[in-house]
C-alpha positions as CSV (number, residue, x, y, z in Angstrom):
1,X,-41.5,-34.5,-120.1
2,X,-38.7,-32.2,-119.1
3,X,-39.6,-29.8,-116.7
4,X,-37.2,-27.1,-117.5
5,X,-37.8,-27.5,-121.3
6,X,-41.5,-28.2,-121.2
7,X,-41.9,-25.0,-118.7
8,X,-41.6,-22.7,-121.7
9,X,-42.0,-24.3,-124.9
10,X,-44.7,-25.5,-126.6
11,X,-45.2,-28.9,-126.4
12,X,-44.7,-30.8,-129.8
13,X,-47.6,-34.1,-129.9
14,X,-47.3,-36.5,-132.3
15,X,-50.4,-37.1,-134.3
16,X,-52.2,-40.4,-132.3
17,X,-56.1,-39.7,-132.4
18,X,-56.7,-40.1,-135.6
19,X,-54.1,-42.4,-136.8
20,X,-55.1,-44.8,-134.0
21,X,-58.6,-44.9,-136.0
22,X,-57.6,-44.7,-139.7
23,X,-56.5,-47.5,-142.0
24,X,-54.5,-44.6,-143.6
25,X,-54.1,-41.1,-143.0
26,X,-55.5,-38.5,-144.5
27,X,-54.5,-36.3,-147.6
28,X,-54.5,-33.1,-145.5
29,X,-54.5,-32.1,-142.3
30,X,-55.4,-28.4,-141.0
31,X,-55.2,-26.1,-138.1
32,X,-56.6,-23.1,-137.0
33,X,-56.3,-21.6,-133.8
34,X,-58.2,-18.6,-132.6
35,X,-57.2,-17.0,-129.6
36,X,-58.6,-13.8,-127.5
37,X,-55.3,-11.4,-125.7
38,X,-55.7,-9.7,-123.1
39,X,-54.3,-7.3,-120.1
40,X,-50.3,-6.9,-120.9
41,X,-50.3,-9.7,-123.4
42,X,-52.2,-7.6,-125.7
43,X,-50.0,-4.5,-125.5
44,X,-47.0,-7.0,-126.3
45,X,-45.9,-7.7,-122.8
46,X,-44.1,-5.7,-120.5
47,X,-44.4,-2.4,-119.0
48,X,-44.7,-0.4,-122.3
49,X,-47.9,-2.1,-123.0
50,X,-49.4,-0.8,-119.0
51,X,-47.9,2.8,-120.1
52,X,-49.8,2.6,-123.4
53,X,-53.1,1.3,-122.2
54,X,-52.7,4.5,-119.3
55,X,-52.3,7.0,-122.1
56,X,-55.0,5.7,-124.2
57,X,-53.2,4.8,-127.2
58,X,-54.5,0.9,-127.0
59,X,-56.9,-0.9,-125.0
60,X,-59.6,-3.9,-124.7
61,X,-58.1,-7.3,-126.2
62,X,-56.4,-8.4,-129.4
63,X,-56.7,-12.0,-131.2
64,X,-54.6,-14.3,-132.9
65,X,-54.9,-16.4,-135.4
66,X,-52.1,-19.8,-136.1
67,X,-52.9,-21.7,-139.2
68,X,-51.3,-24.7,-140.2
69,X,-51.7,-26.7,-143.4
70,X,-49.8,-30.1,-143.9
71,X,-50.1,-32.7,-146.4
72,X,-48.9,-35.8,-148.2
73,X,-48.6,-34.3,-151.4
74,X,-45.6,-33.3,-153.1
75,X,-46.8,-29.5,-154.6
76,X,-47.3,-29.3,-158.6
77,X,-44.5,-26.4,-158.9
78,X,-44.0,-23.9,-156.1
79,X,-45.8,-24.7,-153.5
80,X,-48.8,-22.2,-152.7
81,X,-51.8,-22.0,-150.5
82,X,-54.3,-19.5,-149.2
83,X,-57.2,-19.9,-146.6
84,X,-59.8,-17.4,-147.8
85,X,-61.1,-15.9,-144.9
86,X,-65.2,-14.6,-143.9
87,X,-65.7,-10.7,-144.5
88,X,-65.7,-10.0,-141.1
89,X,-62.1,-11.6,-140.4
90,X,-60.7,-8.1,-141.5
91,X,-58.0,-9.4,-143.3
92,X,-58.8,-9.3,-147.2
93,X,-59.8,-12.0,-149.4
94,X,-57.2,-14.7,-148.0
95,X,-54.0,-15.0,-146.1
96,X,-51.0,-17.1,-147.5
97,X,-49.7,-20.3,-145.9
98,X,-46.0,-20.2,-146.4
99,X,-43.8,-23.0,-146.7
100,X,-40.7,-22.4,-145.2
101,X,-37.6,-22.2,-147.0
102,X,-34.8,-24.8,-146.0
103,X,-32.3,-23.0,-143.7
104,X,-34.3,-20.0,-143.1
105,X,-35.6,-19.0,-139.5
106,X,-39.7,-20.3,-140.0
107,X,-42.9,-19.5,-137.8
108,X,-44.2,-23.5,-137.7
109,X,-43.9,-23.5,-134.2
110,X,-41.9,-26.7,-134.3
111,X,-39.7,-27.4,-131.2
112,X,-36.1,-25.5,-131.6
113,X,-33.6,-24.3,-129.9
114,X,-33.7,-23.2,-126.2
115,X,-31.2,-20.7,-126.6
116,X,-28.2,-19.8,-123.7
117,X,-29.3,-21.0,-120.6
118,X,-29.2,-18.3,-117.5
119,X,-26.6,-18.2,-115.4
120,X,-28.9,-18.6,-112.6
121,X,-31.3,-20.9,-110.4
122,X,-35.1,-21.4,-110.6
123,X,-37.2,-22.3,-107.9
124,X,-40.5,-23.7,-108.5
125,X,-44.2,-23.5,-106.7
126,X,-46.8,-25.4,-107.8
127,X,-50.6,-25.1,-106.2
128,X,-53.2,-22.8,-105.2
129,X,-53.3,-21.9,-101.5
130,X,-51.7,-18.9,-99.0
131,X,-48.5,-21.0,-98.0
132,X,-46.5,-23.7,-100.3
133,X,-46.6,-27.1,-98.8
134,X,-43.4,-29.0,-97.7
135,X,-41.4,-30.1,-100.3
136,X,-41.9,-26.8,-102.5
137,X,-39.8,-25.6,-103.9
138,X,-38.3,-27.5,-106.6
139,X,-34.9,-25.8,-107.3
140,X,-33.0,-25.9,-110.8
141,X,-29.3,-24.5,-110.9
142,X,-28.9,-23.7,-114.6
143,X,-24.8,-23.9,-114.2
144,X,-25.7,-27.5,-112.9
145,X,-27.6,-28.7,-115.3
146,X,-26.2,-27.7,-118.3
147,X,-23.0,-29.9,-117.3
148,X,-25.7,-33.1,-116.8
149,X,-26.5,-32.5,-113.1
150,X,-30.0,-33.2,-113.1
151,X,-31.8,-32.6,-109.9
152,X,-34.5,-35.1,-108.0
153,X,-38.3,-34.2,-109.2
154,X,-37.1,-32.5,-112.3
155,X,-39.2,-34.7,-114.7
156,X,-42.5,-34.7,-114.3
157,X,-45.0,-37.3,-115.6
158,X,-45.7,-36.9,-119.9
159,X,-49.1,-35.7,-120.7
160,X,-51.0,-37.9,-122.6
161,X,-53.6,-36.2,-124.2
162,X,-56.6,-37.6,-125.5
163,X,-57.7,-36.1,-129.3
164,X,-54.9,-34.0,-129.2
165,X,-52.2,-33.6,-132.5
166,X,-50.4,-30.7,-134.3
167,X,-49.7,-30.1,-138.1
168,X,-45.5,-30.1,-138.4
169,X,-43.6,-30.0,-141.2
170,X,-41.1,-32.6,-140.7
171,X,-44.5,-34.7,-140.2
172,X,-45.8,-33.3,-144.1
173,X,-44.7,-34.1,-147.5
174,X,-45.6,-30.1,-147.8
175,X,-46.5,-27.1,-145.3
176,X,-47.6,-24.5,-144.7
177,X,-48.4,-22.0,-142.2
178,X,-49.6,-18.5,-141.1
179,X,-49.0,-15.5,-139.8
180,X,-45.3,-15.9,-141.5
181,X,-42.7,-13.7,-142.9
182,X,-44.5,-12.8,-146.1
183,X,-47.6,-11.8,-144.5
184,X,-48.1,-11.3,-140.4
185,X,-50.8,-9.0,-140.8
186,X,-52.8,-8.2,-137.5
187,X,-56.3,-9.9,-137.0
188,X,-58.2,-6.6,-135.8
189,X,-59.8,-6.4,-132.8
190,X,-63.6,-6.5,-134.1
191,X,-62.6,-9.6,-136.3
192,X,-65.4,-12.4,-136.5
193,X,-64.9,-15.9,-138.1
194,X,-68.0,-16.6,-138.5
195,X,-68.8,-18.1,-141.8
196,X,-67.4,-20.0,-144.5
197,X,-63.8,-20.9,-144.6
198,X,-62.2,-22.5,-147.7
199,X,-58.3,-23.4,-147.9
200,X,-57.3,-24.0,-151.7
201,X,-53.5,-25.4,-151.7
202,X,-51.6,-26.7,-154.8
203,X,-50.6,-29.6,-152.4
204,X,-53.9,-30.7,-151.0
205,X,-57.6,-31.4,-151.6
206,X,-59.8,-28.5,-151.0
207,X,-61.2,-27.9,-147.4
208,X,-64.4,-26.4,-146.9
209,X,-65.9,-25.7,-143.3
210,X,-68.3,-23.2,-141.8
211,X,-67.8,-21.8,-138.1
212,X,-70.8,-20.8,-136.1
213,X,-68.7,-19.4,-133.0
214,X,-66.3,-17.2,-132.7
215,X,-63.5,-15.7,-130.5
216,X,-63.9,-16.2,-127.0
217,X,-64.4,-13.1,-124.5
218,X,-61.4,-11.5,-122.9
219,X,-61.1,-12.1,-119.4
220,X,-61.1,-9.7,-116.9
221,X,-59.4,-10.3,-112.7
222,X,-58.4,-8.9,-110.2
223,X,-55.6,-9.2,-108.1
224,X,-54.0,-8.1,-104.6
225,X,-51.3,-8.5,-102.3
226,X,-52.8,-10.2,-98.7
227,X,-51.5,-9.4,-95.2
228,X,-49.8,-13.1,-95.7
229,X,-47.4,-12.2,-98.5
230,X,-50.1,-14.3,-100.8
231,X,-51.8,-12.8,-103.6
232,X,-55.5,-13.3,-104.4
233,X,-56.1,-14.2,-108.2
234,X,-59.8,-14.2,-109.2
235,X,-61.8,-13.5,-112.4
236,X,-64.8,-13.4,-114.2
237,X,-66.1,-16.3,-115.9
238,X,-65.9,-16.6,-119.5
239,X,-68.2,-18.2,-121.6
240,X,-67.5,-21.9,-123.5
241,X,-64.6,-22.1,-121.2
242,X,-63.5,-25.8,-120.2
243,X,-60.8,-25.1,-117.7
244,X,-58.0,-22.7,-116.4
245,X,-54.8,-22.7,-115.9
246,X,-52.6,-19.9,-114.2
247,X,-48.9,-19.6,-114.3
248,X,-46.5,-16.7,-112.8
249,X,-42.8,-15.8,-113.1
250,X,-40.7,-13.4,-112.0
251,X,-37.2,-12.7,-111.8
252,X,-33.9,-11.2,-110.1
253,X,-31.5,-9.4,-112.1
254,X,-27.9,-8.8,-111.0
255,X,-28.5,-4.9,-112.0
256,X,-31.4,-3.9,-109.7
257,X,-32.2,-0.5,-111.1
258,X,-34.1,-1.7,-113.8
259,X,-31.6,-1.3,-116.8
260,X,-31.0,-4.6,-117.9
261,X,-28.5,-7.1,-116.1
262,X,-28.3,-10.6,-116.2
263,X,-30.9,-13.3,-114.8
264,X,-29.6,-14.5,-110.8
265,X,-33.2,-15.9,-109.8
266,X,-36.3,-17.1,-111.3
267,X,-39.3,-17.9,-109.9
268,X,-42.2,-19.7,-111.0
269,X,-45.6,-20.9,-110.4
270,X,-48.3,-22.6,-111.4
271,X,-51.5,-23.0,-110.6
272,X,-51.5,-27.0,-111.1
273,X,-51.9,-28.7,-108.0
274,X,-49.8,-31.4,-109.4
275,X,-46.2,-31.3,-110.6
276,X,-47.2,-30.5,-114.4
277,X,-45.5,-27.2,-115.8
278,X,-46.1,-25.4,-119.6
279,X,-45.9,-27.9,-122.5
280,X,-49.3,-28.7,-123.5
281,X,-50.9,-26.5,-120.7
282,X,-49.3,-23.2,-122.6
283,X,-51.4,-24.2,-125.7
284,X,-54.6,-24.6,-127.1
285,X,-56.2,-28.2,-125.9
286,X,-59.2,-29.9,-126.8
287,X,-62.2,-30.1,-124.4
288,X,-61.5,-34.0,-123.9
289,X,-57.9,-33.1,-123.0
290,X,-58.7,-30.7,-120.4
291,X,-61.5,-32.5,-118.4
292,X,-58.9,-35.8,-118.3
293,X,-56.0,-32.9,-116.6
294,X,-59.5,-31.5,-114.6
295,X,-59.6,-35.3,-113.3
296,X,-55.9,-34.8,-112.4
297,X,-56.0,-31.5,-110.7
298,X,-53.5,-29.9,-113.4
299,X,-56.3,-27.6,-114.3
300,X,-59.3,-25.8,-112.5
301,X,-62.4,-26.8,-113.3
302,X,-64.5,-24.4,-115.4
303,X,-66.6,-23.7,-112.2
304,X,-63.6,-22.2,-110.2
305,X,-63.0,-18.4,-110.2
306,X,-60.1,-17.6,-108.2
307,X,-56.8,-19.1,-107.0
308,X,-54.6,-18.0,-104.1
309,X,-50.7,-17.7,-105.0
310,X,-48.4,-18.8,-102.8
311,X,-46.7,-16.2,-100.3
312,X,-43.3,-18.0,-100.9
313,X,-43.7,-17.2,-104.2
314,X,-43.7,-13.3,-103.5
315,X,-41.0,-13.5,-100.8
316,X,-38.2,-15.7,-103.1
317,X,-39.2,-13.7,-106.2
318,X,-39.9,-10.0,-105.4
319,X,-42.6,-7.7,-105.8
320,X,-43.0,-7.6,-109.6
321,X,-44.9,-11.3,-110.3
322,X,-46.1,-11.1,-113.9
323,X,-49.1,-14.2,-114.2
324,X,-50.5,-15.3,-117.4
325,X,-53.8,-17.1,-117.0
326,X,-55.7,-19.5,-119.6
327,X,-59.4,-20.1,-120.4
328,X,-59.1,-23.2,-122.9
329,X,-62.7,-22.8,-125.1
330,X,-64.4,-25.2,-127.2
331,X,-63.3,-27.5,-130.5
332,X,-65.2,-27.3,-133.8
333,X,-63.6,-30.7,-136.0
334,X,-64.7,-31.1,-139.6
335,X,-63.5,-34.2,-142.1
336,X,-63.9,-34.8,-146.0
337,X,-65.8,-37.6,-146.0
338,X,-67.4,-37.2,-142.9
339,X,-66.5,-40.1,-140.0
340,X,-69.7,-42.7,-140.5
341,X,-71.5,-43.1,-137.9
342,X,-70.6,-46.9,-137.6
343,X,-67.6,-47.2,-136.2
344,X,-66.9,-50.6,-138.0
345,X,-67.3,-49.0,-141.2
346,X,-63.7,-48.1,-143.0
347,X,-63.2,-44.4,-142.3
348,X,-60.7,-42.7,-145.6
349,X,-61.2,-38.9,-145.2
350,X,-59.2,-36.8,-147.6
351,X,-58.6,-34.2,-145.3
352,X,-59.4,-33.6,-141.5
353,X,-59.8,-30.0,-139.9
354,X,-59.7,-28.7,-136.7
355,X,-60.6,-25.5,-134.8
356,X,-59.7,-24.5,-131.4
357,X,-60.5,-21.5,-129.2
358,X,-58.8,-20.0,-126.1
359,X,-59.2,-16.9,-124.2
360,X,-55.3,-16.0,-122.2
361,X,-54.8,-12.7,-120.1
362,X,-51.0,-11.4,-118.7
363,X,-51.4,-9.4,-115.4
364,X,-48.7,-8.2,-112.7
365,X,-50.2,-10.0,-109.5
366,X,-50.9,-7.4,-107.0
367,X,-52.1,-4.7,-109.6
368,X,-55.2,-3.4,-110.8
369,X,-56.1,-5.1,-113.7
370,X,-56.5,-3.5,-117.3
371,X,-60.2,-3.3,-117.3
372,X,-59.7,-1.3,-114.1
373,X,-56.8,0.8,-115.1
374,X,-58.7,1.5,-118.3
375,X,-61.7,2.6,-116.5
376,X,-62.4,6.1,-118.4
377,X,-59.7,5.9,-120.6
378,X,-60.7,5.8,-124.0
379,X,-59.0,4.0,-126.4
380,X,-57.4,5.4,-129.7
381,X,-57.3,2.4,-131.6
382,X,-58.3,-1.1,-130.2
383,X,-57.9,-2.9,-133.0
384,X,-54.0,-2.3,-133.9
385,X,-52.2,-2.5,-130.8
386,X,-48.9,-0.7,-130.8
387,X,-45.7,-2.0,-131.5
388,X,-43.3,-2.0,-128.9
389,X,-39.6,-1.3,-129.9
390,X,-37.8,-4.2,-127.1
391,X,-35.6,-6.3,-128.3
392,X,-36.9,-10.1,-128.6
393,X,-37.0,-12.7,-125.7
394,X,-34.6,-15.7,-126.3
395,X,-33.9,-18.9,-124.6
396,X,-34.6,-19.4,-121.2
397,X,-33.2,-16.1,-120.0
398,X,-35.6,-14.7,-122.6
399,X,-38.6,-15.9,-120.1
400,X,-37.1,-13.9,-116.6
401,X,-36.8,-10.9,-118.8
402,X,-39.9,-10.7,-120.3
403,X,-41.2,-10.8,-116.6
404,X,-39.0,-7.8,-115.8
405,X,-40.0,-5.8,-119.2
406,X,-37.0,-5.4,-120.7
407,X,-37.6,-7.7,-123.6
408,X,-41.0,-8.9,-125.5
C-alpha cells in the first residue's frame, strides 16, 4: 500500500470474502453505511463550523448515509433504483441510486485522481506516547517524489482484511449509488433506521432486510496541551464500538496570517503503533477486520480510552493540530437465500447485503471539545447543519488545508 496515496484515500478492496466461498457470485450486491459526525466534522470542517456551534446556529452530531447497489444485470431500459427507506429515516418514501453517467464527475467513491501534489514535505508520527521513538519521523518531499524519488519506509505492509469488500462500478454490469447529484439530501439528525428496508432496482433481484440497531452515539473527548509539548486525547466510550483509531494533521502555509498560501509543511499522525496510515483505517470495517488490526496494534482495542500524541508532533507542526478519531461499530449481513448452515452444502444467493456502523469525531487537539464549548448553548437546528461557503479540498494539498480551515 502506498503510504502517501493510502494516507488520504479510501482504500479500494477487491471483493474476496465471498467469492472465496461461492461457486458463483451473486446477482446483487449492496451497501449501506451508517455513520454518526461529530465535533468539527459535523459543522463541515474547519473553523466556520467551531464559530457556528458558538453562536448556536448548529450543534450535537449529524449522520451519513453511503449506499451502494451493484449487479450483474444489464438494466431493462434506463437504469433505475430506489431503497425505500423506514419512517423514521426522515427522508421520504425512498432515495434514488444513481448510475453514473460516462464522463461525468460521480459520487461511487471509486479510487481517482489525487490531484496536484504540494509543493512541500510531510513528516510522519506514528504511535501513542509523550515523545516519538527513534526513527520517527518518516519524511516525504512531494518535489521528490513526484519525479520517482521514493524514500526508505514509504510503503507500508497491505492490509489484508478479513470479510471485508466494496460495491464498484467498474466491478458491476450496473450501479448505483447514493447520496448523488440528483438527490444529496441530508439524513436529519433524529433519523432512525430501524425497520424494514427494501431496495427495488430494474437491474437486480429485490432485497429485503430489517435493521434492529441504529446509528451509533456521537463521541465526546477531551483534549489538552501537557507541560511536555504532548497532547492528552481521551474520550468517552461508545457503545457497540470494536476499536479506535485516531489520526491528526496539521500544516504550514507559506502565508502565515491565515489568508490562504500554499502548503510548505505537513504533519501527520496516527495513532497506530505500527507503520499503517488511512486506506482501510479511514473507512468503515467489519468487526473481524478490526480485532485481526487490534492483534496488530494498528488500532486500540475497544477497552482503551485515551491516547497521548506525540510532542514532536506539536513542535514540527504548530499549534493548530486538527485530529479526527474513529469508533468502528458493529456489522448487520443479510443474503437471499440465506448461507446453510452446512458449510458443504452449495451456497447460490441472489443477492448479499451488508450494513456497517461507525461513530468519527474531528477536534483541534488542545481545545475544548464541542460538547464543552456547547455547554448552554442551545442549538437552532441540530438536524440541518449549515452549509459552509469554502471552496472544496483537492488533492493532497486539499488535506493541509482542510487542517488550516480554509477549504472543506
Amino acid at each position: 500500500m502506498a503510504l502517501g496515496i493510502s494516507a488520504v484515500g479510501t482504500a479500494v478492496l477487491a471483493v474476496t470474502a465471498y467469492a472465496a466461498q461461492q461457486q458463483s457470485p451473486p446477482i446483487a450486491r449492496y451497501t449501506m453505511d451508517a455513520g454518526t459526525t461529530s465535533g468539527f466534522g459535523a459543522m463541515g470542517g474547519g473553523l466556520n463550523g467551531a464559530m457556528a456551534m458558538l453562536t448556536g446556529r448548529g450543534g450535537g452530531a449529524a449522520h451519513e448515509l453511503i449506499l451502494r447497489l451493484g449487479s450483474t444485470r444489464p438494466a431493462a431500459g434506463a437504469p433505475k433504483a430506489d431503497h425505500f427507506m423506514p419512517a423514521g429515516a426522515g427522508l421520504g418514501k425512498s432515495v434514488p441510486l444513481v448510475t453514473p453517467v460516462a464522463g461525468k464527475p460521480g459520487t461511487s467513491r471509486e479510487g481517482g485522481p489525487m490531484g496536484e501534489l504540494p509543493k512541500a514535505r510531510l513528516y510522519i508520527f506514528w504511535g501513542c506516547g509523550e515523545h516519538a521513538p527513534k526513527g520517527q519521523p518518516l519524511v516525504i518531499d512531494f518535489s521528490k517524489l513526484a519525479k520517482g524519488q521514493v524514500p526508505p519506509g514509504l510503503y507500508a505492509q497491505s492490509l489484508n482484511l478479513p470479510g471485508d469488500w466494496t460495491v464498484l462500478p467498474s466491478a458491476s454490469t450496473t450501479y448505483g449509488d447514493w447520496p448523488n447529484g440528483k438527490d444529496a439530501k441530508a439524513v436529519p439528525g433524529n433519523a432512525s433506521l430501524r425497520g424494514v428496508h427494501r431496495i427495488a432496482a430494474s437491474y437486480s433481484p429485490e432485497i429485503n432486510f430489517t435493521l434492529d440497531r441504529d446509528f451509533m452515539p456521537a463521541l465526546q473527548t477531551q483534549s489538552q496541551a501537557m507541560p511536555s509539548g504532548a497532547y492528552s486525547l481521551s474520550w468517552k466510550p461508545v457503545a457497540d464500538a470494536t476499536g479506535y483509531y485516531a489520526w491528526g494533521i496539521s500544516a504550514k502555509l507559506t502565508d502565515q496570517s491565515g489568508k490562504g498560501g500554499e502548503v510548505q509543511e505537513m504533519v501527520w499522525w496516527s495513532s497506530s503503533a505500527t507503520q499503517q496510515f488511512g486506506g482501510a483505517l479511514s473507512d468503515w470495517m467489519s468487526p473481524a477486520a478490526v480485532s485481526q488490526l487490534i492483534a496488530a496494534k494498528t488500532v486500540m482495542p475497544p477497552s482503551q480510552t485515551s491516547c497521548t500524541v506525540p510532542a514532536e508532533v506539536r513542535q514540527m507542526g504548530g499549534d493548530m493540530t486538527m485530529a479526527n478519531l474513529s469508533a468502528y461499530g458493529p456489522q448487520n449481513d443479510f443474503a437471499f437465500p440465506p448461507r446453510p448452515a452446512d458449510a458443504k452444502i452449495a451456497w447460490k444467493p441472489e443477492w448479499i447485503a451488508r450494513v456497517r456502523f461507525r461513530s468519527t469525531t474531528m477536534l483541534a487537539l488542545g481545545m475544548p471539545g464541542m460538547d464543552e464549548m456547547m455547554a448552554g448553548t442551545p442549538s437552532a437546528n441540530p438536524a440541518a447543519p449549515p452549509q459552509s461557503a469554502k471552496p472544496k479540498c483537492k488533492g493532497l494539498a486539499g488535506i493541509a488545508k482542510r487542517a488550516a480551515g480554509l477549504c472543506e
